[in-house]
C-alpha positions as a LaTeX table, in Angstrom:
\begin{tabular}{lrrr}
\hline
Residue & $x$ (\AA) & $y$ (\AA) & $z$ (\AA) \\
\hline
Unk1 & $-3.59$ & $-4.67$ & 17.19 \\
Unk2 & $-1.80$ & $-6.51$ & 20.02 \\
Unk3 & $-3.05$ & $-6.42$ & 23.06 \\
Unk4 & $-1.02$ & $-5.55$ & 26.04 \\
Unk5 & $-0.77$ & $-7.15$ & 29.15 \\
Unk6 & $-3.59$ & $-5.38$ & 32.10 \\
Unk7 & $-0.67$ & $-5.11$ & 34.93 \\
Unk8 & 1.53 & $-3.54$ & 32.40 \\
Unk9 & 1.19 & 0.61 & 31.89 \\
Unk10 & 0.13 & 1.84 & 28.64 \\
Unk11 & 2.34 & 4.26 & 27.00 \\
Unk12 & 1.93 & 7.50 & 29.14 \\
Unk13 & 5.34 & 6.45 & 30.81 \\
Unk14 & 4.98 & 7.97 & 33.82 \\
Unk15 & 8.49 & 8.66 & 35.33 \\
Unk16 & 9.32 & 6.94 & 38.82 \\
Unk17 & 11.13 & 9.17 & 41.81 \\
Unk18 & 14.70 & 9.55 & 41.39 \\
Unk19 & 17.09 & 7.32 & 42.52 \\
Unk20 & 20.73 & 6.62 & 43.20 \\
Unk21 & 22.60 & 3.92 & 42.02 \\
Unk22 & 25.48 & 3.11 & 43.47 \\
Unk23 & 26.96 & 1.30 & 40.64 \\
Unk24 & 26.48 & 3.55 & 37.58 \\
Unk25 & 27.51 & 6.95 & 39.86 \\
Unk26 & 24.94 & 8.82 & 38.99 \\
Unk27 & 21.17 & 9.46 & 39.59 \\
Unk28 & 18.93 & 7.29 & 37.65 \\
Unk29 & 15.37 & 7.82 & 36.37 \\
Unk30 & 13.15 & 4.75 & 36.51 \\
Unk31 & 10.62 & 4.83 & 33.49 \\
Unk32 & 8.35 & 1.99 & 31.25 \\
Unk33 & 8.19 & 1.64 & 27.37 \\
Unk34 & 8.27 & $-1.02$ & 25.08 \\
Unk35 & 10.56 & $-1.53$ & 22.18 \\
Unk36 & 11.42 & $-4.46$ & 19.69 \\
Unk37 & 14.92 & $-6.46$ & 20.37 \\
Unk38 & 17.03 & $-6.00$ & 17.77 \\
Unk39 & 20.34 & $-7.31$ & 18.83 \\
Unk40 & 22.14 & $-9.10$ & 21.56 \\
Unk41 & 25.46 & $-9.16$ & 22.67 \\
Unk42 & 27.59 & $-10.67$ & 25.52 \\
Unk43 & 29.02 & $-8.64$ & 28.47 \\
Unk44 & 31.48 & $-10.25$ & 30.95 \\
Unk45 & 30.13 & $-14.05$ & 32.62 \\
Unk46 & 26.51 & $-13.56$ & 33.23 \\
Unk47 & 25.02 & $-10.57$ & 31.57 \\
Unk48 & 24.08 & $-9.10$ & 28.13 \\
Unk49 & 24.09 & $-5.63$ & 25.91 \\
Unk50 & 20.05 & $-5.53$ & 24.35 \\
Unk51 & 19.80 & $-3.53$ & 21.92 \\
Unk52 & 16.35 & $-1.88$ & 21.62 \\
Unk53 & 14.03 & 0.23 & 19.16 \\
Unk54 & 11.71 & 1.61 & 21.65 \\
Unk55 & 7.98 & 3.47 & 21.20 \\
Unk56 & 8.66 & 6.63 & 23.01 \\
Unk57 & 12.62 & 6.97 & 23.55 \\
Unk58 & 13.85 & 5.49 & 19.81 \\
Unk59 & 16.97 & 3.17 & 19.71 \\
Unk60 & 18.97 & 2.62 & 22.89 \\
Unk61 & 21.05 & $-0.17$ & 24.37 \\
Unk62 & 20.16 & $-1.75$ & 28.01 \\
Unk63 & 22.26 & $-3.89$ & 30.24 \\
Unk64 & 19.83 & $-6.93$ & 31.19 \\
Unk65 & 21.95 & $-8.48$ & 34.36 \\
Unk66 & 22.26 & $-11.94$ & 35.02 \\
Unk67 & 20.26 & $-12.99$ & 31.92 \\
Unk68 & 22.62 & $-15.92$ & 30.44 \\
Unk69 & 22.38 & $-17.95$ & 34.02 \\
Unk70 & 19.94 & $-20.76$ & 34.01 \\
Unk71 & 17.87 & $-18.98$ & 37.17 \\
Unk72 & 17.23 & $-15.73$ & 35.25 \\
Unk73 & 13.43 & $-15.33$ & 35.12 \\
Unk74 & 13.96 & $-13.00$ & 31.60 \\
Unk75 & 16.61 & $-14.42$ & 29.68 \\
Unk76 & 14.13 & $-15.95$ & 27.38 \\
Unk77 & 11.85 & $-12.15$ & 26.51 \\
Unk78 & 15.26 & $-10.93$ & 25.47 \\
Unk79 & 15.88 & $-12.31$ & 22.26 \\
Unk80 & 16.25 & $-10.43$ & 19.09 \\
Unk81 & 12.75 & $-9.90$ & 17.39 \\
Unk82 & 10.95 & $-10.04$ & 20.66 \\
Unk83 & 8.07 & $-7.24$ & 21.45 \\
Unk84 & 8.54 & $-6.25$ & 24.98 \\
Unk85 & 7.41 & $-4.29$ & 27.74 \\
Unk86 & 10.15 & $-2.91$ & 29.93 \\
Unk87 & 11.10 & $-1.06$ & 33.09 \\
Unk88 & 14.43 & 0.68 & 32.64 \\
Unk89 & 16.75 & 2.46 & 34.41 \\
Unk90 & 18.70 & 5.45 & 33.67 \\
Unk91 & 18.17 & 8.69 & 31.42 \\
Unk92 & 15.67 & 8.75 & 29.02 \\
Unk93 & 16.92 & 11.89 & 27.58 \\
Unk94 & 20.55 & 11.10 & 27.93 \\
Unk95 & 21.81 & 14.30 & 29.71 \\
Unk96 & 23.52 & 12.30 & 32.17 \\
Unk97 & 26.52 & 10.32 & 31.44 \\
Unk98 & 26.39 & 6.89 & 30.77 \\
Unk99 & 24.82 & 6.13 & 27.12 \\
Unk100 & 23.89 & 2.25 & 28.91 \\
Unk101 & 20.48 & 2.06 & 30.68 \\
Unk102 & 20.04 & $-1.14$ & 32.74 \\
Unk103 & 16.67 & $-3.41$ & 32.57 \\
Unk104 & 15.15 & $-4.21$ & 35.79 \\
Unk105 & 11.58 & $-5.67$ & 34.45 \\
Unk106 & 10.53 & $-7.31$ & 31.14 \\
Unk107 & 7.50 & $-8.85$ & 30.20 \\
Unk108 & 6.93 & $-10.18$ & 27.10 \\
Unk109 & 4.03 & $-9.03$ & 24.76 \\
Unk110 & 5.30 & $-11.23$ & 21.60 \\
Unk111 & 8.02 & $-13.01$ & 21.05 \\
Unk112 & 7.98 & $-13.40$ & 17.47 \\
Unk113 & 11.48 & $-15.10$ & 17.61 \\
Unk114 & 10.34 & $-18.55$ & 18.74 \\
Unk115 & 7.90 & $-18.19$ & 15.64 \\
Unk116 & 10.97 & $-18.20$ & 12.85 \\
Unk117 & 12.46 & $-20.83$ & 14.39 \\
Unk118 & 12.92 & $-23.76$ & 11.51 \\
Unk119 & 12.38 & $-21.19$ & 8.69 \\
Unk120 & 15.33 & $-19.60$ & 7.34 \\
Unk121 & 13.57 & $-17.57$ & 5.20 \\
Unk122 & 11.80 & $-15.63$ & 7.84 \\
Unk123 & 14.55 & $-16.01$ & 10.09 \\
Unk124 & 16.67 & $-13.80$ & 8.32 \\
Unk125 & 13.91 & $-11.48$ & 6.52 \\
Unk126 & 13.68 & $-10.54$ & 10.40 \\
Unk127 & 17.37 & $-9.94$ & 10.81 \\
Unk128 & 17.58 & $-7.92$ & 8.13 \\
Unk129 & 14.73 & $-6.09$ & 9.27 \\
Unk130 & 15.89 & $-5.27$ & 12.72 \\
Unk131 & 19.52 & $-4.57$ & 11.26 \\
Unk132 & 18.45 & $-2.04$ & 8.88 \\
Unk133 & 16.27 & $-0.64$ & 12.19 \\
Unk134 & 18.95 & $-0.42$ & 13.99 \\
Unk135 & 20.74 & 1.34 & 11.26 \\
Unk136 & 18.09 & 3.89 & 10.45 \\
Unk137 & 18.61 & 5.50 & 13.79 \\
Unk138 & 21.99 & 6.53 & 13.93 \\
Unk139 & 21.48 & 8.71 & 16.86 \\
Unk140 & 20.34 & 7.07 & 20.28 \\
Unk141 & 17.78 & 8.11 & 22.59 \\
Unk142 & 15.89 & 10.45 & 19.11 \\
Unk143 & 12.17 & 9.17 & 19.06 \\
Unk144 & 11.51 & 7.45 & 15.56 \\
Unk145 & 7.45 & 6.15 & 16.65 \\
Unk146 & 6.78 & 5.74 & 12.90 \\
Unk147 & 10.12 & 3.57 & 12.25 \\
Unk148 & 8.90 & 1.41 & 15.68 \\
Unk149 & 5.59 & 0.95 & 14.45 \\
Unk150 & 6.94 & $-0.20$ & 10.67 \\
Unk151 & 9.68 & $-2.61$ & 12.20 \\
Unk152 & 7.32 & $-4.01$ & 14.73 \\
Unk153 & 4.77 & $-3.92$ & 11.98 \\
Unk154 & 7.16 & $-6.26$ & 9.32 \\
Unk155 & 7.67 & $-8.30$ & 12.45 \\
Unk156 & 3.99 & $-9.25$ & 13.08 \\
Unk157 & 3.61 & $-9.87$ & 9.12 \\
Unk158 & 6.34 & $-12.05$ & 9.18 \\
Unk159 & 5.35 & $-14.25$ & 11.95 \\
Unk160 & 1.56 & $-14.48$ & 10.75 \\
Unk161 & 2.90 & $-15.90$ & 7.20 \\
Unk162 & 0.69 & $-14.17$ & 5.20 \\
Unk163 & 2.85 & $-13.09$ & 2.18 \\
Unk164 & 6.14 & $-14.23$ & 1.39 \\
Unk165 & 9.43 & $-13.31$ & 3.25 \\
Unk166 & 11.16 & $-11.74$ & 1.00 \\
Unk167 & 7.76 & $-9.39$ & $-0.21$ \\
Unk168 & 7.67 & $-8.45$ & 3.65 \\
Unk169 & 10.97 & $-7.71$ & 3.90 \\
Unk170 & 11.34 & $-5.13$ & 0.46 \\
Unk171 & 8.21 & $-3.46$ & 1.77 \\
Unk172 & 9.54 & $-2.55$ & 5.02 \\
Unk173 & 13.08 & $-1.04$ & 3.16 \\
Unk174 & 11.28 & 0.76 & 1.09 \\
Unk175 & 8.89 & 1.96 & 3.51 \\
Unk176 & 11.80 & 2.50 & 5.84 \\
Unk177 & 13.47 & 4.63 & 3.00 \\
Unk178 & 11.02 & 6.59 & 2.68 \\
Unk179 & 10.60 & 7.55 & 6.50 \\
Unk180 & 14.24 & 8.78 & 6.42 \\
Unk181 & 13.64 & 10.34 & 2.57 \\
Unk182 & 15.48 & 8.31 & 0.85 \\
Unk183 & 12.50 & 6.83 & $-1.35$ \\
Unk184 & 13.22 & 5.88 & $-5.05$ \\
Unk185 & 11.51 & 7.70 & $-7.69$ \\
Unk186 & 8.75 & 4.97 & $-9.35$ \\
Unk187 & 6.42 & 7.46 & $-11.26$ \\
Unk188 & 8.49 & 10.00 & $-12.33$ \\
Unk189 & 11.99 & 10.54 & $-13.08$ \\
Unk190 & 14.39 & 11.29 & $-10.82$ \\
Unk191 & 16.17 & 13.75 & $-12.69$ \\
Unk192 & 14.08 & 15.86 & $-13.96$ \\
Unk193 & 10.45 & 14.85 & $-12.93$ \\
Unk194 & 8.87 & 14.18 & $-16.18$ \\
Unk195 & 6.18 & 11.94 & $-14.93$ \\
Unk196 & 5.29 & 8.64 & $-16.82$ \\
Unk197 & 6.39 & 4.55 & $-16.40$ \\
Unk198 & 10.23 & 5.33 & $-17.37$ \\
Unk199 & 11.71 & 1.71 & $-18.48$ \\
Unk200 & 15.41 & 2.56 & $-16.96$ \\
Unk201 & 16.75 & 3.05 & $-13.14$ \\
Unk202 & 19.34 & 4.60 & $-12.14$ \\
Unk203 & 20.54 & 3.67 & $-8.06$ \\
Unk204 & 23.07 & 7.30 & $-8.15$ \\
Unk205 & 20.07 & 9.13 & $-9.51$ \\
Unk206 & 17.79 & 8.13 & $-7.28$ \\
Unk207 & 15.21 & 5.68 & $-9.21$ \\
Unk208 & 13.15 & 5.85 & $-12.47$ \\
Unk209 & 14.95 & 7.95 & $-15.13$ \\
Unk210 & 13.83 & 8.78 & $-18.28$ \\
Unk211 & 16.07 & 7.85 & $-21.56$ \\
Unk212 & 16.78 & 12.18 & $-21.52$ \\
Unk213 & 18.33 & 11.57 & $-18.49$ \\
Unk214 & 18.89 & 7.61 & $-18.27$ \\
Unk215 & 23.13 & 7.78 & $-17.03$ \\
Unk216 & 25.87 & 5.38 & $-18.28$ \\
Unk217 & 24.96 & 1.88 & $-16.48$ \\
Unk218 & 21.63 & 2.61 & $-15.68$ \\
Unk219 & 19.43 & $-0.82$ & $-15.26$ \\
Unk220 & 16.32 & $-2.06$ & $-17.03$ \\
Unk221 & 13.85 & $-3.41$ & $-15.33$ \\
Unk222 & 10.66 & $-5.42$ & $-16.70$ \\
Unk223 & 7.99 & $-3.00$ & $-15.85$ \\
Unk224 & 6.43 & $-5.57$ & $-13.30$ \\
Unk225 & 9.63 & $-4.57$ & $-11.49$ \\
Unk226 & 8.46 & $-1.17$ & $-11.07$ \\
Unk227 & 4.87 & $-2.03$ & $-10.31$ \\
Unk228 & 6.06 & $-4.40$ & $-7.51$ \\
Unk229 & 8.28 & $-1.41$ & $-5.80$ \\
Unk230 & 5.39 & 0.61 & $-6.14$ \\
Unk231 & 2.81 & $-1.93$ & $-4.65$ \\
Unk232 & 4.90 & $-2.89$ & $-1.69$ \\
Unk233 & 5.61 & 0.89 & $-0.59$ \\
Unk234 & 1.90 & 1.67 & $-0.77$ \\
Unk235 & 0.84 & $-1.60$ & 0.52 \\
Unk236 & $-1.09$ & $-2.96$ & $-2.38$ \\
Unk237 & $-0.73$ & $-6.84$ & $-1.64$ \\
Unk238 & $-2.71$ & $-8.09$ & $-4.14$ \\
Unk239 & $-0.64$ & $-7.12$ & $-7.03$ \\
Unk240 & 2.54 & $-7.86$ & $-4.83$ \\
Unk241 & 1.59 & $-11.72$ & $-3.79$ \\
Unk242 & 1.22 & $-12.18$ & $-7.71$ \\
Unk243 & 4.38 & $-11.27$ & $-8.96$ \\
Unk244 & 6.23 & $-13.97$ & $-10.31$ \\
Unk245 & 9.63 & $-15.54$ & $-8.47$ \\
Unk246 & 11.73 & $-13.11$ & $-10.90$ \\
Unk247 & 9.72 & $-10.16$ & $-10.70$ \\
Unk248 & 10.47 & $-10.62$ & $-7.12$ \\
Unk249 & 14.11 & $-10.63$ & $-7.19$ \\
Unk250 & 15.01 & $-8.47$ & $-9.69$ \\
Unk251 & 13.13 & $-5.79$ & $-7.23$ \\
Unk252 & 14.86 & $-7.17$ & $-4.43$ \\
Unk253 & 18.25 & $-6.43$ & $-5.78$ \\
Unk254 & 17.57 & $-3.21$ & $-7.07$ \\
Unk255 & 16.21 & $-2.69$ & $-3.84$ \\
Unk256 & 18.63 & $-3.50$ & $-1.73$ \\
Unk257 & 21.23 & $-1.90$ & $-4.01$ \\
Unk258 & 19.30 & 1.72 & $-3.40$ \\
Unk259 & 19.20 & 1.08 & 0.47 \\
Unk260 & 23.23 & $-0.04$ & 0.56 \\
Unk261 & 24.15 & 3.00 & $-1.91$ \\
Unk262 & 22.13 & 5.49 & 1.26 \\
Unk263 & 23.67 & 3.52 & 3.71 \\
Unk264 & 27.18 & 3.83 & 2.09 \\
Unk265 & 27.78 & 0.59 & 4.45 \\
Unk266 & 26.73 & $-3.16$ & 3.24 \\
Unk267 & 24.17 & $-4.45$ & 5.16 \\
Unk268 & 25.44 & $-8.11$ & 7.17 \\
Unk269 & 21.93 & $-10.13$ & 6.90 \\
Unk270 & 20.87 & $-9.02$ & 3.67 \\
Unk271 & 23.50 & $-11.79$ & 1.80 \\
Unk272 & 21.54 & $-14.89$ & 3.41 \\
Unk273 & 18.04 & $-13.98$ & 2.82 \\
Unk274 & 16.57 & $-16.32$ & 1.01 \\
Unk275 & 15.67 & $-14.89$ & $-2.28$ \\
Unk276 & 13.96 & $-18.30$ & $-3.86$ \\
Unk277 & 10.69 & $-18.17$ & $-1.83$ \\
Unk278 & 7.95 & $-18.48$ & $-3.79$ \\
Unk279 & 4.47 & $-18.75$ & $-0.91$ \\
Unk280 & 4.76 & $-17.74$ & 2.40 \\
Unk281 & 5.94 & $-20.24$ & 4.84 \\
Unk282 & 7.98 & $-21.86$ & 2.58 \\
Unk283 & 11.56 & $-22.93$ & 3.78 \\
Unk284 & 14.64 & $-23.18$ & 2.56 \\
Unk285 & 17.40 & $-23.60$ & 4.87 \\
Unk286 & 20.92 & $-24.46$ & 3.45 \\
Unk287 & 23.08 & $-26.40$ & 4.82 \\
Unk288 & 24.52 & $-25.09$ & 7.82 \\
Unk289 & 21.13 & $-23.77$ & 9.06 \\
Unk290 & 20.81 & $-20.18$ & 10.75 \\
Unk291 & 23.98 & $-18.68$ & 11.52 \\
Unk292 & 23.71 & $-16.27$ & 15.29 \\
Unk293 & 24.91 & $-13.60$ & 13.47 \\
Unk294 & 22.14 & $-13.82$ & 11.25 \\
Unk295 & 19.72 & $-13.52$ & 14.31 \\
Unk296 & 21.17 & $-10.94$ & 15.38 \\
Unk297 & 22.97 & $-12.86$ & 18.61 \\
Unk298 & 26.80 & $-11.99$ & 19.26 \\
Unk299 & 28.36 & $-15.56$ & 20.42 \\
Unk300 & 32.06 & $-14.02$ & 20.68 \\
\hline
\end{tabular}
């Protein structure tokens, strides 16, 4: 468990007075949570658009002022995969206007970013992480404490090195599937339940099918496929960290093909993940390096 900071509040979140703020127009509610960085993006000369999965008040976007000069004291705790603890500004339940809070203290709990520095594998297992976050909440300002706790979860596992990227990263889309019920079927079929280690799997029908119901272009999958989807969403590591390099991707593509299919959108990161991992830690970077839109930095 991480500890947080002693001057920083725990996560009551006990609302400040009111306040008016001359530049936004409208009253403004100071209030504390913390949240994970998920993406950053430039506004005007000097400031930036932070993107953040909070504990108590799910996704929202912040304007952090002043952050891209050399003198700002914060620039540095708001960068994407960052665990932070923040004062914001503005409405928490958005009945007011403006859908843009604005950050007026940050201190950093951990800043697992500096950690994936170097490792491209990890680097962009986290991207894809906080982009498929970011995409899981759809709606802003709707509490998702179990989705925050799983992304800031896959976070922590990625930076302590433990098991390997890509292992880290399935586990969190399935588990983050299953939060918003879009879990595959792995010991059943999808169609019609018959329960049993079905050898085909069908994306459209929603996982395992049996050969009664097995559709036209249905995939095969060694069986260790279907053991390692079913390890990784129930968090059995031991028979995940043995499955062999094509175990692992064959479940990572018919993972990520269930998660895009839900989505109905491709997913940005999930192209440069490194797929050829073998051990945690390992590294791979290609030529070229990490790309800022893989870290989920804007740079237009």
């Amino acid at each position: 468990m991480t500890t947080r900071s002693p001057l920083l509040p725990e996560l009551a979140l006990v609302p400040h007075p009111w306040e008016n703020d001359p530049m936004a127009g409208y009253r403004r509610q100071l209030y504390r949570d913390d949240a994970v960085v998920l993406r950053v993006q430039k506004l005007g000369e000097s400031d930036r658009i932070i993107t953040l999965l909070t504990r108590g008040h799910g996704r929202l976007r912040a304007v952090a002022r002043g952050v891209r000069r050399t003198t700002s004291k914060f620039g540095a705790r708001l960068e994407p995969f960052g665990h932070v603890d923040l004062q914001l500004a503005g409405d928490p339940k958005g009945n007011q206007g403006s859908s843009l809070h604005t950050i007026s203290q940050v201190e950093g709990i951990d800043l697992y970013g500096k950690r994936f520095l170097g490792d491209y594998p990890r680097y962009t297992a986290a991207s894809a992480v906080c982009e498929t976050a970011e995409r899981l909440t759809p709606v802003e300002r709707e509490p998702s404490l179990r989705l925050f706790q799983l992304t800031l979860g896959a976070l922590r596992a990625l930076a302590g090195g433990e098991h390997a990227a890509t292992l880290v990263l399935d586990a969190y889309l399935l588990r983050g599937m299953a939060l918003a019920g879009w879990a595959p079927a792995l010991a059943g079929c999808a169609v019609c339940g018959t329960p049993g280690r079905h050898r085909a799997f069908s994306v459209p029908a929603g996982g395992a099918v049996c050969l009664d119901c097995r559709p036209p272009g249905a995939a095969h999958p060694a069986p260790a496929t279907i053991d390692l989807m079913a390890a990784l969403t129930s968090g059995d590591w031991r028979v995940a960290d043995a499955a062999a390099n094509g175990v692992r991707r064959e479940c990572s593509g018919l993972v990520a093909a269930h998660l895009q299919w839900h989505l109905e959108r491709a997913l940005r990161s999930l192209p440069l993940v490194d797929r050829g991992v073998s051990a945690a830690g390992a590294v791979g970077t290609p030529a070229g390096g990490v790309g800022p839109a893989a870290a989920g930095v804007d740079r237009e």
